[in-house]
ChimeraX commands (.cxc) that place a marker at each C-alpha (Angstrom):
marker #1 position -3.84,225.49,-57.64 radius 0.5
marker #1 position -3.78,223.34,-54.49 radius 0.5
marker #1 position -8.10,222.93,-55.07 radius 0.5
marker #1 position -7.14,222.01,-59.17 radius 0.5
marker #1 position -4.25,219.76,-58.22 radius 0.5
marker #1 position -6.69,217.81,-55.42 radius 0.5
marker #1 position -9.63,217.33,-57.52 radius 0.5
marker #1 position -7.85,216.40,-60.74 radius 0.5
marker #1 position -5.54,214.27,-58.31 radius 0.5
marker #1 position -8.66,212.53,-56.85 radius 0.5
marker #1 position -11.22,212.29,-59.22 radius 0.5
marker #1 position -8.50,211.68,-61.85 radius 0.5
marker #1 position -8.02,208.53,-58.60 radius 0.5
marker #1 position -8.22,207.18,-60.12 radius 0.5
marker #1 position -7.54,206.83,-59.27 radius 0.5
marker #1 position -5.59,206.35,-65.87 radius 0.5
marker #1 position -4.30,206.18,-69.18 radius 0.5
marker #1 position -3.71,203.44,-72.34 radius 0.5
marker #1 position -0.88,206.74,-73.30 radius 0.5
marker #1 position 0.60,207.20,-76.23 radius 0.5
marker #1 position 4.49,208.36,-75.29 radius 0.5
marker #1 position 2.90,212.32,-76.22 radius 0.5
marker #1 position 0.37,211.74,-74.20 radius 0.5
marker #1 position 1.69,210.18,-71.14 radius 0.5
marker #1 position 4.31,213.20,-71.34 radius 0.5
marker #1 position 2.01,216.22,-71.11 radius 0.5
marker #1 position 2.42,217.90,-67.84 radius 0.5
marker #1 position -1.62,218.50,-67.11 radius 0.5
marker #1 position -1.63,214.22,-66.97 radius 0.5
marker #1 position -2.13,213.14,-62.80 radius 0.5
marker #1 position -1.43,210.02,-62.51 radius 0.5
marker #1 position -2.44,207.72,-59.88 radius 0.5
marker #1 position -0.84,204.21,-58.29 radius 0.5
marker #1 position -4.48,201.73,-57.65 radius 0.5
marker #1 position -4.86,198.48,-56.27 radius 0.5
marker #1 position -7.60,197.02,-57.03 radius 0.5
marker #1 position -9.98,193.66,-55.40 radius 0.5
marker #1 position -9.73,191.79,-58.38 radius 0.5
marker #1 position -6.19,191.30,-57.93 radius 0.5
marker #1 position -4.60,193.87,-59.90 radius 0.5
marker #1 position -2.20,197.19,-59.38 radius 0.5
marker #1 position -2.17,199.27,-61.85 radius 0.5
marker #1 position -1.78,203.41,-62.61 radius 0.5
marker #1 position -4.40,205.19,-63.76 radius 0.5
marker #1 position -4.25,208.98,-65.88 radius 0.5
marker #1 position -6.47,211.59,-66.17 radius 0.5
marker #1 position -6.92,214.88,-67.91 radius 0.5
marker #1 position -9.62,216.35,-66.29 radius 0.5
marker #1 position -11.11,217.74,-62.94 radius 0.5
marker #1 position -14.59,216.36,-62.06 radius 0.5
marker #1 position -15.54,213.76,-59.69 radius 0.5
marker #1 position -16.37,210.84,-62.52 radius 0.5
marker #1 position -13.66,211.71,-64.98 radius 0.5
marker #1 position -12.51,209.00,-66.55 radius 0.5
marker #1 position -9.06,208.10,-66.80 radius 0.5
marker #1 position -6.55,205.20,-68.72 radius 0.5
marker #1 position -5.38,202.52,-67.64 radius 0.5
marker #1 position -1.56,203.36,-68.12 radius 0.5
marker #1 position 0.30,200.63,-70.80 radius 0.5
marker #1 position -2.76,199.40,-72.44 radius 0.5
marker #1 position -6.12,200.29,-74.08 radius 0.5
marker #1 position -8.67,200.10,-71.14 radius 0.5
marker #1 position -10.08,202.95,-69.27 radius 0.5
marker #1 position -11.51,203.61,-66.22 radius 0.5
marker #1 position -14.70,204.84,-65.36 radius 0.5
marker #1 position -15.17,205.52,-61.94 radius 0.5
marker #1 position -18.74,205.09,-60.01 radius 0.5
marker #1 position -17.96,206.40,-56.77 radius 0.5
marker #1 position -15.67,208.22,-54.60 radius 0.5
marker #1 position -14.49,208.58,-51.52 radius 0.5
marker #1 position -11.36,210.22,-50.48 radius 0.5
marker #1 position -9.47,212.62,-48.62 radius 0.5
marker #1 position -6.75,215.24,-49.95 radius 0.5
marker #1 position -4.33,216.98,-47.68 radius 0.5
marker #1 position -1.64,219.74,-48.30 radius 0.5
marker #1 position 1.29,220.49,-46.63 radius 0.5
marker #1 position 3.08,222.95,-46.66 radius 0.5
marker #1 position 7.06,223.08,-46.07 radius 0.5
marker #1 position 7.50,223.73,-42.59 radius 0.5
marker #1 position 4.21,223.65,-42.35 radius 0.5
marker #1 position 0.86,221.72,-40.43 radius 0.5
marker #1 position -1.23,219.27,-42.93 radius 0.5
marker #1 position -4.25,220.68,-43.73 radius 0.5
marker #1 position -7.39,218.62,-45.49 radius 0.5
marker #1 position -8.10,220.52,-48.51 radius 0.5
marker #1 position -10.97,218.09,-49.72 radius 0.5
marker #1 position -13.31,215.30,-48.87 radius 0.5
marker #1 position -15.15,213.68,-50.81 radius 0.5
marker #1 position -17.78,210.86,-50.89 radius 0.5
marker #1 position -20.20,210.47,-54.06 radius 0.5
marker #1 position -21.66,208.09,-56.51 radius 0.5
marker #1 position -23.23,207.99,-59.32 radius 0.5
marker #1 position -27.00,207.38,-59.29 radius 0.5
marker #1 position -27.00,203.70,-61.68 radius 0.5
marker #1 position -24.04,202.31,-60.79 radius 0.5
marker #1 position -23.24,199.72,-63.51 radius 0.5
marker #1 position -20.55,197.63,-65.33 radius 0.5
marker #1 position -18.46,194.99,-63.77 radius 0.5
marker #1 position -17.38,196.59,-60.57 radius 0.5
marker #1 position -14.03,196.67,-59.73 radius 0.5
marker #1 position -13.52,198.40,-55.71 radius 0.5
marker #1 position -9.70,199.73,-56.00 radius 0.5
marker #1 position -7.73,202.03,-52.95 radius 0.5
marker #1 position -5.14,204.55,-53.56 radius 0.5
marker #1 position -2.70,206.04,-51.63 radius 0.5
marker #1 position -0.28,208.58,-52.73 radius 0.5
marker #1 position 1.66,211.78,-52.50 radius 0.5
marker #1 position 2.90,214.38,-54.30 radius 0.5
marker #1 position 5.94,216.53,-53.69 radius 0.5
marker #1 position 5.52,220.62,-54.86 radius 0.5
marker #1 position 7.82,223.89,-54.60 radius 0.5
marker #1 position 5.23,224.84,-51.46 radius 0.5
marker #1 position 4.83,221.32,-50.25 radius 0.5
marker #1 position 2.97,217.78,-50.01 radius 0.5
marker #1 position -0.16,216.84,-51.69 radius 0.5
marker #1 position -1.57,213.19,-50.62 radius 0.5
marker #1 position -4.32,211.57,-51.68 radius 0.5
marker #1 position -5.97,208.80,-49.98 radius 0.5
marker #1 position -9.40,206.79,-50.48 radius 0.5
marker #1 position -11.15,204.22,-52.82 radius 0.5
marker #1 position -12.90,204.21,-55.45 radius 0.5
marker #1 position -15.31,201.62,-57.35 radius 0.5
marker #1 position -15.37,201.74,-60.87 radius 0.5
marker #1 position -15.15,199.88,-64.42 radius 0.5
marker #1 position -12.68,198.82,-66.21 radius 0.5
marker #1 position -13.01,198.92,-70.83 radius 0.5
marker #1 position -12.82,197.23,-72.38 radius 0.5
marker #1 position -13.82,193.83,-70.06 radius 0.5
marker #1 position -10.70,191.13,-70.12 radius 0.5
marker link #1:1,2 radius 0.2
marker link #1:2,3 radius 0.2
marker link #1:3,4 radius 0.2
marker link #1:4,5 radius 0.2
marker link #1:5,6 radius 0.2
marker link #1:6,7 radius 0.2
marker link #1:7,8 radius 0.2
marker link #1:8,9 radius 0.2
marker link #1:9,10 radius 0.2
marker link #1:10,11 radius 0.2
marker link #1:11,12 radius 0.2
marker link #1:12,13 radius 0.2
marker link #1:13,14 radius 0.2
marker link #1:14,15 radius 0.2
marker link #1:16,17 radius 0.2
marker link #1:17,18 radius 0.2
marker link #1:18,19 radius 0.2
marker link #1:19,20 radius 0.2
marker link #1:20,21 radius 0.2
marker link #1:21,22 radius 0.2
marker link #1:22,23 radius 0.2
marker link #1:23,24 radius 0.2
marker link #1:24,25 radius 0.2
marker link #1:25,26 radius 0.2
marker link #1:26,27 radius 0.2
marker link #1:27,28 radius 0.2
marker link #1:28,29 radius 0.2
marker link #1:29,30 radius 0.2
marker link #1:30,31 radius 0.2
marker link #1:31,32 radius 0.2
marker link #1:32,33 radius 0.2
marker link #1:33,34 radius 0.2
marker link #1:34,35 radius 0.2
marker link #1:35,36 radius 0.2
marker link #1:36,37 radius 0.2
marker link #1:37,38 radius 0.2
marker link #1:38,39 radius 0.2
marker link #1:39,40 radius 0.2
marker link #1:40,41 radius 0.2
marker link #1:41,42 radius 0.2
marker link #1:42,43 radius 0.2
marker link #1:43,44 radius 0.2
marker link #1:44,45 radius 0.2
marker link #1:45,46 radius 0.2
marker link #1:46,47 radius 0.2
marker link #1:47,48 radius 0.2
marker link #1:48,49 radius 0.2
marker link #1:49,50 radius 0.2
marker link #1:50,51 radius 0.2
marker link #1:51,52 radius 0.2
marker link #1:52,53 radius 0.2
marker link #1:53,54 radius 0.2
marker link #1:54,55 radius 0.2
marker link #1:55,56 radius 0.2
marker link #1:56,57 radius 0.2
marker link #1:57,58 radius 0.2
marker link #1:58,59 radius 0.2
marker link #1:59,60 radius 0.2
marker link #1:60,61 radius 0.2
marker link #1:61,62 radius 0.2
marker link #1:62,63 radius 0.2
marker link #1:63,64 radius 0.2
marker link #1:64,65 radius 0.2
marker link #1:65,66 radius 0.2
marker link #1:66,67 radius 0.2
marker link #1:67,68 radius 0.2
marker link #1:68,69 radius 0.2
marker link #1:69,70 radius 0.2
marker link #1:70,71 radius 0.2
marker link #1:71,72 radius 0.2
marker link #1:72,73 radius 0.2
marker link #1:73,74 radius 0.2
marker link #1:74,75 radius 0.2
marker link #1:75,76 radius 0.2
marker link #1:76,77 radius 0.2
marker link #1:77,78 radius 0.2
marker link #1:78,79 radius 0.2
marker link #1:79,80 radius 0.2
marker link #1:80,81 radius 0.2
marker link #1:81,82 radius 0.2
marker link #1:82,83 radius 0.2
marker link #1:83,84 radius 0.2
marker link #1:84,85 radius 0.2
marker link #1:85,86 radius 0.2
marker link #1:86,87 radius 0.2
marker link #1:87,88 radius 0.2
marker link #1:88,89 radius 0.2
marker link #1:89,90 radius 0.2
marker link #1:90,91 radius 0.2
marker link #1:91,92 radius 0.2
marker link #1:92,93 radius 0.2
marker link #1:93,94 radius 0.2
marker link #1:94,95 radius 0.2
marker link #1:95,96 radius 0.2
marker link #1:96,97 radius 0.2
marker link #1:97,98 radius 0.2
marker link #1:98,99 radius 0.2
marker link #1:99,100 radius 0.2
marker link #1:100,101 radius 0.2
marker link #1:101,102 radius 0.2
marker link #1:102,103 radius 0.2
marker link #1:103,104 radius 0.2
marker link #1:104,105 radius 0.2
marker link #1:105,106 radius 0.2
marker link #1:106,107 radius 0.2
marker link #1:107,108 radius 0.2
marker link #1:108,109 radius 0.2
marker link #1:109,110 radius 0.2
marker link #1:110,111 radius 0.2
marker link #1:111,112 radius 0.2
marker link #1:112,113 radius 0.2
marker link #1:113,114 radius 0.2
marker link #1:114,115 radius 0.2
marker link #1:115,116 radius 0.2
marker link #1:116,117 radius 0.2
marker link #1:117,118 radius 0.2
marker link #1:118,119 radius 0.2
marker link #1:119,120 radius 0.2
marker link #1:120,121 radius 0.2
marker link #1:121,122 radius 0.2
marker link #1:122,123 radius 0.2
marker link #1:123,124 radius 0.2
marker link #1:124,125 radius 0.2
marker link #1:125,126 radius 0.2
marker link #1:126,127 radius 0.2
marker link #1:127,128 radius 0.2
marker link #1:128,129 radius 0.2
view
């Protein structure tokens, strides 16, 4: 769970979603507070698990596409001593698109504890403003 909640957390760093109010309700939805060297802050959603899954930019119709990664996830638990979970630092091969380099810190409250989440990504944003 704590490995699933990380990487979606993380990858999904990306931090996001354009929801529909369904959408942005569904309980499998991380979402993730960015701010970003072009001047923006923004949330970003995703659905899925893997290191380039792209997310929505939360309140409109853009999403992001992330080109690389790096971050760090910790867990810890009540009463407990943090413990990193994940690192991770990766790119894609052809990074491309208007590049957008956005950081993210953030945590998470659970029944067993505290996730956070901490890095930066660089990515895309679609459609271009």
């Amino acid at each position: 769970m704590i490995k699933r909640l990380s990487a979606t957390a993380i990858a999904g760093a990306f931090a996001m979603i354009a929801f529909a109010p369904a959408a942005s309700a569904d309980p499998k939805t991380t979402t993730i507070p960015l701010t970003c060297n072009n001047g923006q802050t923004l949330e970003a959603a995703f659905n899925g698990n893997g290191d380039f899954t792209p997310g929505h930019v939360v309140g409109s119709t853009q999403t992001f596409v992330i080109q690389s990664l790096q971050a760090t996830a910790t867990f810890t638990p009540t009463g407990g001593d943090p413990v990193v979970v994940q690192q991770l630092d990766t790119s894609k091969p052809h990074v491309h698109g208007d590049l957008v380099t956005c950081h993210f810190d953030f945590v998470r409250e659970t029944a067993t504890g505290s996730f956070h989440g901490v890095g930066t990504s660089v990515v895309f944003i679609t459609p271009a403003s």
